[in-house]
C-alpha positions in Angstrom: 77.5 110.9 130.7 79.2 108.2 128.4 82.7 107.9 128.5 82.8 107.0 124.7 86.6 106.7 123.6 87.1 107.9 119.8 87.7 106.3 117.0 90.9 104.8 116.2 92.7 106.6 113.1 92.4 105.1 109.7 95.7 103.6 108.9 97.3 104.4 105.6 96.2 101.0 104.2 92.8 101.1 104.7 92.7 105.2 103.6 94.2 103.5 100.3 91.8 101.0 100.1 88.9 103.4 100.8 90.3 105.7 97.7 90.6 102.4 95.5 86.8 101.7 96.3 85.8 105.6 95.3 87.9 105.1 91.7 85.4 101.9 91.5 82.5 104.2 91.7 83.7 106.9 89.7 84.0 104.4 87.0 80.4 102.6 87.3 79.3 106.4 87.4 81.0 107.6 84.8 82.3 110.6 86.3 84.9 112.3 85.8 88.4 112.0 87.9 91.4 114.6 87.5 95.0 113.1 86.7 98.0 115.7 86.1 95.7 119.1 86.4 93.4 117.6 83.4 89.6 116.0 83.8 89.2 112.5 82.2 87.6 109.3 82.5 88.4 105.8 83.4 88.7 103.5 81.0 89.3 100.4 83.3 91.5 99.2 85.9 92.9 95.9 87.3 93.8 94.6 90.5 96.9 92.3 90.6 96.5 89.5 92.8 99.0 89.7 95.8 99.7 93.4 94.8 99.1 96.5 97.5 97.1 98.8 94.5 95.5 98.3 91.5 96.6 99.6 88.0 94.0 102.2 86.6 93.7 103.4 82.6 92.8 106.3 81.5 91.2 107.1 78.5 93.5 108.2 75.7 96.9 107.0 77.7 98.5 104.4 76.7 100.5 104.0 79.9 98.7 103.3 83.4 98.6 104.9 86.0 98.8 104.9 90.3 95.6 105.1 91.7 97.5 107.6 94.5 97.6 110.1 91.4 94.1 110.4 90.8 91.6 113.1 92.7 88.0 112.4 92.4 86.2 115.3 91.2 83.0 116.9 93.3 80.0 116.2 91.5 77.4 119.2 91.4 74.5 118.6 94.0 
């Protein structure tokens, strides 16, 4: 038997980072992301330098918005 010890739990940071990366694809992909109960795109995003997240737009607002506010929506298999 191996003794295998699990995983060590992703720390908030990196979950963060991980969800940053996802908003990347959904962009390239063109798929759709859900902000305040309604489905939209990205329009772009930008990472600050020195900053913890990046700034995300959204098409047709005018403000930005937290990348922590955004759920990525299933695509159909």
């Amino acid at each position: 038997m191996s003794a295998r010890k699990p995983a060590p739990a992703e720390s908030p940071r990196e979950l963060a980072d991980q969800h940053d990366l996802r908003l990347h694809r959904a962009k390239q992909l063109a798929r759709q992301v859900s902000y305040q109960g309604l489905n939209c795109f990205i329009a772009g995003f930008c990472w600050h330098k020195g900053d913890a997240d990046m700034t995300v737009y959204i098409e047709g607002l005018a403000e930005p918005v937290a990348p922590a506010e955004l759920t990525i929506l299933e695509q159909p298999q």
